[in-house]
C-alpha positions as CSV (number, residue, x, y, z in Angstrom):
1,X,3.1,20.9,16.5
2,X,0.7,22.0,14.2
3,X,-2.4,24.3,16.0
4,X,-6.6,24.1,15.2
5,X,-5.9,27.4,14.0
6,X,-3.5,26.3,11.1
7,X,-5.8,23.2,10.4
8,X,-9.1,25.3,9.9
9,X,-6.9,27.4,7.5
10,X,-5.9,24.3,5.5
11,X,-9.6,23.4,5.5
12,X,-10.6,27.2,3.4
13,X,-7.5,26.7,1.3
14,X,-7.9,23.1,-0.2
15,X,-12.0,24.3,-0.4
16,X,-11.3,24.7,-4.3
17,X,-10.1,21.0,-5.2
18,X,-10.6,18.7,-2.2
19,X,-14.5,17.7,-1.4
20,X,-16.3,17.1,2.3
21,X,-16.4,13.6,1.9
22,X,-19.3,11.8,3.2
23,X,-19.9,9.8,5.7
24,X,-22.2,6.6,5.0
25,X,-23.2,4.5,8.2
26,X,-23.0,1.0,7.0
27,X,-26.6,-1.5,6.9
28,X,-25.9,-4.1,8.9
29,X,-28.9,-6.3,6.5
30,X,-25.9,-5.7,3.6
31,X,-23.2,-7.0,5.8
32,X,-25.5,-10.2,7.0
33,X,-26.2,-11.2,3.0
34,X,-22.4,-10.4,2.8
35,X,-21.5,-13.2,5.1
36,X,-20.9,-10.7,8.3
37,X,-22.8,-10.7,12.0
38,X,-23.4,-6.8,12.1
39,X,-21.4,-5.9,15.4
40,X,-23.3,-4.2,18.0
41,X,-21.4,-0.4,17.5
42,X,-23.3,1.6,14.2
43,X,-20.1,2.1,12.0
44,X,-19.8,4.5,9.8
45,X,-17.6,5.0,6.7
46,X,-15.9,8.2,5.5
47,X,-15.5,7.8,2.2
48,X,-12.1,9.2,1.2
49,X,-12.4,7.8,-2.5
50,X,-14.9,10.2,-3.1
51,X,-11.8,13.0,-3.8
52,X,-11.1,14.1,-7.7
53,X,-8.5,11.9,-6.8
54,X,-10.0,9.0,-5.3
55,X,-8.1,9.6,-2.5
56,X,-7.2,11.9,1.1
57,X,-4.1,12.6,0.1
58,X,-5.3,15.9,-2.2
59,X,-5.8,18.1,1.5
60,X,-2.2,17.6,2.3
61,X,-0.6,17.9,-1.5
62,X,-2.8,21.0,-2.4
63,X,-2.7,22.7,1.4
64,X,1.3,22.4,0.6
65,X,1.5,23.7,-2.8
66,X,-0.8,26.4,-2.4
67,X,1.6,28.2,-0.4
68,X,3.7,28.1,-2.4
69,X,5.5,31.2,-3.9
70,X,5.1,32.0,-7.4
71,X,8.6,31.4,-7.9
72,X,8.4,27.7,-6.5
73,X,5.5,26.9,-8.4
74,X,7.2,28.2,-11.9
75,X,10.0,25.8,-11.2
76,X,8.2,23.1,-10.4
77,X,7.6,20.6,-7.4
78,X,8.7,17.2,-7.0
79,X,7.6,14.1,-4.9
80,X,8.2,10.7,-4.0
81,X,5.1,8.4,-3.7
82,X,3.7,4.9,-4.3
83,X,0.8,6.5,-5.8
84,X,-1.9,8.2,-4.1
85,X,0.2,11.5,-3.0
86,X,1.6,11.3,-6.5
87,X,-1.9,11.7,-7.7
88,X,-2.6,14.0,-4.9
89,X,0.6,16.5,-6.2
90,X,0.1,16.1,-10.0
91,X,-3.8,17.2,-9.5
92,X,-2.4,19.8,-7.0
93,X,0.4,21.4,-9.8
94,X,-1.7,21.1,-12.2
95,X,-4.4,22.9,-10.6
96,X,-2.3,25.9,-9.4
97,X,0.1,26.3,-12.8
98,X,2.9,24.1,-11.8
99,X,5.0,20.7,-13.1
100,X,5.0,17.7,-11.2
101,X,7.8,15.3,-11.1
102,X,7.0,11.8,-8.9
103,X,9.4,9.3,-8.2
104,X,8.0,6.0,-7.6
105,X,9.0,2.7,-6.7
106,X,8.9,0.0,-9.4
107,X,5.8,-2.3,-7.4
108,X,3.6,1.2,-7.5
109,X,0.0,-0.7,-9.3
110,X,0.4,0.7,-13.0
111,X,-3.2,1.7,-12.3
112,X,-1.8,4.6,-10.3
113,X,1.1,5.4,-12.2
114,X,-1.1,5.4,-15.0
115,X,-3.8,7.9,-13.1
116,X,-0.6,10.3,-12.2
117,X,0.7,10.7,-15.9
118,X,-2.3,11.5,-16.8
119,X,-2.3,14.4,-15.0
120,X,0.4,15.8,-16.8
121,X,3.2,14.4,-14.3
122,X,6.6,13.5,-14.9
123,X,7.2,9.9,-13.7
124,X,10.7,8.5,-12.5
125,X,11.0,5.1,-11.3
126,X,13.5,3.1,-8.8
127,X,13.6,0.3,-6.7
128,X,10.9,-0.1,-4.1
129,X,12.4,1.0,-0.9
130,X,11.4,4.0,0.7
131,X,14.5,5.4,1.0
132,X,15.5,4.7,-3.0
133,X,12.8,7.0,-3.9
134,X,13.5,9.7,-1.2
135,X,16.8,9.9,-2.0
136,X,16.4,9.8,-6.1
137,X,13.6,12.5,-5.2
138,X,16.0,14.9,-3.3
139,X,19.1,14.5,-6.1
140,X,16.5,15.8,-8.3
141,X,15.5,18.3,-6.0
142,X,18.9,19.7,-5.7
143,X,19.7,19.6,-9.2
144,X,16.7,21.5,-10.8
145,X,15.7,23.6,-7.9
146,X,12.1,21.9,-7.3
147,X,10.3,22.4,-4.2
148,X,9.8,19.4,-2.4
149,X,6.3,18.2,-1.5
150,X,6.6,15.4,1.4
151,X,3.9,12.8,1.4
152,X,3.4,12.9,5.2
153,X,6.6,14.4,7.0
154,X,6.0,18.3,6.8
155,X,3.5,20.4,8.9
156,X,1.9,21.8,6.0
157,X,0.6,18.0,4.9
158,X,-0.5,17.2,8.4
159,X,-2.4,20.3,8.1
160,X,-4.1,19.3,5.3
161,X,-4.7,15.8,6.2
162,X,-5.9,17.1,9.7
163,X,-9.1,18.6,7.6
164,X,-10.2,15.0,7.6
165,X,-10.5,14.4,10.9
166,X,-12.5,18.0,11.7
167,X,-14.8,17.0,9.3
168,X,-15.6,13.6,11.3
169,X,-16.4,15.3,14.6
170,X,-18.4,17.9,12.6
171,X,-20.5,15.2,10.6
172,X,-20.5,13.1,13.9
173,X,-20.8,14.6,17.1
174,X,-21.1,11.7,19.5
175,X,-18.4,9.6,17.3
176,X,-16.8,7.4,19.8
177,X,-13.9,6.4,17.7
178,X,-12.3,6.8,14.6
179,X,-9.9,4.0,12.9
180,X,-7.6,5.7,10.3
181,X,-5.1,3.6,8.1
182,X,-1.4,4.2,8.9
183,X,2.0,3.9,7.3
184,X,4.2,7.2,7.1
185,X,1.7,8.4,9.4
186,X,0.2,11.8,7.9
187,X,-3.2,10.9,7.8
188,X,-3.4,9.3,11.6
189,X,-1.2,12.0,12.8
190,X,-3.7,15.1,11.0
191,X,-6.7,13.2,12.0
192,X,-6.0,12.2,15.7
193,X,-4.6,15.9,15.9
194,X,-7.9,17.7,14.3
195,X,-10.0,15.6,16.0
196,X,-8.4,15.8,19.6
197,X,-7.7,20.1,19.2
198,X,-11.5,20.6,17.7
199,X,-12.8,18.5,20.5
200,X,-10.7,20.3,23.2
201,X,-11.8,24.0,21.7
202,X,-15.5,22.9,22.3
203,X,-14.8,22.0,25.9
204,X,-16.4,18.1,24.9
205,X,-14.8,14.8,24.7
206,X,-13.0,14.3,22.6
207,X,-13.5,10.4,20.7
208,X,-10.6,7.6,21.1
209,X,-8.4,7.7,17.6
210,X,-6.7,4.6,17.0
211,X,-4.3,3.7,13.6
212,X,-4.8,0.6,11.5
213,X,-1.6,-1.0,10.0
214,X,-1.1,-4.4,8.2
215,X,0.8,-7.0,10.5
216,X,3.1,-7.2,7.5
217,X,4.5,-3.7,7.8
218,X,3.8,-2.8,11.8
219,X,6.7,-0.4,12.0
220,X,3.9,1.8,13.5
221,X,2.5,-0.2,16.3
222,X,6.2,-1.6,17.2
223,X,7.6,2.6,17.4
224,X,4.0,3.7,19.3
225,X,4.6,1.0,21.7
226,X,8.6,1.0,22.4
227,X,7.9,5.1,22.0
228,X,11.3,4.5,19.7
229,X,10.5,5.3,15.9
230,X,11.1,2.4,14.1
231,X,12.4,1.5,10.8
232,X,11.6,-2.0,9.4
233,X,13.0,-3.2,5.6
234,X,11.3,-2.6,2.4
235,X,11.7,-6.2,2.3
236,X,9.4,-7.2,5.2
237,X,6.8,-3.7,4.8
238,X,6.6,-4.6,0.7
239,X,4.9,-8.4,1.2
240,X,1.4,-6.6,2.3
241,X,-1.6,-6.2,-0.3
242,X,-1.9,-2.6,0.9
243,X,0.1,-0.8,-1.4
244,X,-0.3,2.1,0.4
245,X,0.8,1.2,3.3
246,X,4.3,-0.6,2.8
247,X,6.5,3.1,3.8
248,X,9.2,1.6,6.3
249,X,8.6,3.6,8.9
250,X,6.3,7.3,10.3
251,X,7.4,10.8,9.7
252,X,9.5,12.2,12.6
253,X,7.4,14.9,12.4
254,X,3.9,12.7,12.4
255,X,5.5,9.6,15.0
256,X,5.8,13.7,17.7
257,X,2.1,14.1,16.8
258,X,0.9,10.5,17.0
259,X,2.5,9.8,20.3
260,X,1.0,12.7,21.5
261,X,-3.0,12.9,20.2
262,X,-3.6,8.7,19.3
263,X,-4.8,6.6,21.6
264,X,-3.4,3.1,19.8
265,X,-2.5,1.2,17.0
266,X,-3.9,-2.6,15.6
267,X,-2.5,-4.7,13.5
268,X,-4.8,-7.0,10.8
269,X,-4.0,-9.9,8.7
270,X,-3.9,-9.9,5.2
271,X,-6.4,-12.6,5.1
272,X,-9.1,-9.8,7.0
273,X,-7.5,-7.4,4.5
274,X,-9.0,-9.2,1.6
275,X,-12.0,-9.7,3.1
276,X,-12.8,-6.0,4.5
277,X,-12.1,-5.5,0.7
278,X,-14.2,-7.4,-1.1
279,X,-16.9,-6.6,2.2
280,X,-17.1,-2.9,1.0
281,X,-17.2,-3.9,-2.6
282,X,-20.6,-5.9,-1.5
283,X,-22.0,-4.3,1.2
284,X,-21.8,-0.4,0.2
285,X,-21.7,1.1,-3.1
286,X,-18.1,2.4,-2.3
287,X,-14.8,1.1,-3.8
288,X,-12.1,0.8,-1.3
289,X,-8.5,-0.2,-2.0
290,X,-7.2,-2.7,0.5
291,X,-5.0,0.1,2.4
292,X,-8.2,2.3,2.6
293,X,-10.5,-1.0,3.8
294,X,-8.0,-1.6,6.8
295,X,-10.2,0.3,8.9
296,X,-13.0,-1.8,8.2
297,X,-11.4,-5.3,8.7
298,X,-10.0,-3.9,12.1
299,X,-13.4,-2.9,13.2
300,X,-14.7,-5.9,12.5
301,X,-12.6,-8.3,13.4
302,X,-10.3,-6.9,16.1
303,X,-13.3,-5.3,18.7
304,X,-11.7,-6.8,21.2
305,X,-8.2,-4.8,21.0
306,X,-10.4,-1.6,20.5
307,X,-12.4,0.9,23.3
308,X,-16.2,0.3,23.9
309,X,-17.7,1.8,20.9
310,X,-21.7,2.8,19.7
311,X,-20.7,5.1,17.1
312,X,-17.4,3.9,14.8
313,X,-16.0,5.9,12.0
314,X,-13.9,3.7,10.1
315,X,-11.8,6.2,7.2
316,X,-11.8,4.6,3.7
317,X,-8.7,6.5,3.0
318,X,-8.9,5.3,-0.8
319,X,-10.4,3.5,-3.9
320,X,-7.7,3.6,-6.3
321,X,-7.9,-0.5,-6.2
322,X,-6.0,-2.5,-9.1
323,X,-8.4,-3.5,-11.7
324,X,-7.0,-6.9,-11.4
325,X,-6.9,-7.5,-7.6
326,X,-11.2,-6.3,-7.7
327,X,-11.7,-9.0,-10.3
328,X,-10.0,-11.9,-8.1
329,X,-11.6,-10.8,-5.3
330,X,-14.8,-10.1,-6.6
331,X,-14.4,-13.9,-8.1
332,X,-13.9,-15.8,-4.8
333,X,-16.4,-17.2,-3.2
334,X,-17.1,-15.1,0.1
335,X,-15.8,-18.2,2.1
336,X,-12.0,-18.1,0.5
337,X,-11.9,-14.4,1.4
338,X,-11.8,-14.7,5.5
């Protein structure tokens, strides 16, 4: 289990690429010319999209390869992604001297493969199961002598993610809960562990930390409930909108923390998906992609499956949205959208 001590480490060594993200309470006057009754509880948004990356996952990728030895980094690191922590490892090796190669799975939005050659990355492709491009990730791996960089399995990235979540409690003291997306499970396991071990060192309270998961890909909720870490198929996690969010099933390593330091896990349609989505795109000047506006559509539309709340930080985990799902939904009329 990863310790406060390790996580305020991560925090001074991602300092040089990864930003303190901000945190924007939402106005509930936006949300009622949006279409929305403001709910009772103040929520607030951390806005991960406001990384280089437009994502959280830079803390994990850069806290990882910035250990790295400088053997490892001249050889190169290697990854297996649908797109965020494949931006989040090319920025990362490009940043500290080293070559990225990402496999991703075939359905990965060409926005983000697009974003992560850029960067200088070498791209392989394969089908879109999590396990094709784990296993395609650790031949290569093997065969060239890379060092891998695990999207959310591995202490190291659950360090880095964990930065997140001390940030929260820092920005907002009296926080009551905080909704994070998850799907592998790195950022809920990072932030419901940074959030719980900061709170504990302060002798305070520490605020309820629940995970957010499409009810098209609830591996999560079905493993936190049965306390059995569940697998579902690519087949059933790959029909949700959030393209982030479609990995199979949590992190061994993550599902030990979770079970531990998260007090639940909700489930949201795809039809509140959409409309969190287009919400943030209307109501805030942030641009969420519909795995980072999860949080948002649980908070306001599953209260009741959630603990008493004033003060709600719901984590916009990213805004690397496909250019062609903002223009649908940005083209529906507000009604379509619910």
């Amino acid at each position: 289990m990863i310790t406060l001590a390790e996580i305020r480490a991560a925090h001074t060594r991602i300092a040089p690429a990864a930003v303190r993200t901000p945190l924007i309470q939402l106005d509930p006057e936006r949300l009622r010319a949006a279409g929305i009754t403001p709910p009772s509880a103040a929520i607030y948004l951390k806005d991960e999209s406001a990384q280089p990356i437009g994502s959280f996952k830079l803390r994990g990728a850069y806290n990882k390869i910035a250990q790295l030895s400088p053997e490892q980094l001249q050889r190169g690191v290697i990854t297996y992604s649908s797109g965020n922590h494949a931006q989040g490892v090319a920025y990362s090796a490009k940043a500290l001297g080293s070559k990225a190669v990402i496999v991703m799975p075939s359905n990965s939005p060409q926005v983000k493969r697009e974003a992560t050659a850029a960067l200088g990355a070498e791209i392989v492709l394969v089908g879109n199961a999590s396990s094709d491009r784990k296993l395609k990730a650790e031949e290569l791996e093997a065969a060239h002598g890379y060092t891998m960089v695990p999207p959310y399995d591995d202490p190291a990235i659950i360090a880095g993610q964990a930065t997140c979540g001390v940030e929260i409690l820092e920005q907002l003291p009296d926080v009551d809960l905080v909704l994070s997306p998850v799907s592998g499970g790195g950022l809920l396991s990072g932030v419901s562990t940074g959030i719980k071990l900061l709170a504990e060192s302060l002798h305070e309270a520490a605020p309820k930390v629940y995970g957010c998961e499409p009810a098209l890909a609830a591996d999560a909720k079905q493993s936190f409930e049965t306390k059995t870490l569940t697998e579902w198929p690519a087949a059933d996690t790959s029909r949700t909108l959030c393209d982030g969010l479609r990995t199979q099933s949590l992190g061994t390593l993550n599902f030990e923390h979770i079970l531990k330091f998260t007090d639940g896990i909700v489930t949201v349609t795809e039809a509140e998906i959409r409309r969190a989505t287009r919400l943030i795109l209307d109501a805030t000047n942030i641009v969420a992609e519909p795995s980072g506006a999860i949080t948002l559509a649980a908070a306001l539309f599953h209260a009741d499956e959630l603990p008493p709340a004033k003060k709600i930080v719901a984590i916009v985990s990213g805004g690397n949205i496909d250019p062609n799902l903002r223009a649908e939904l940005e083209s529906e009329p507000l009604a379509t959208t619910v």
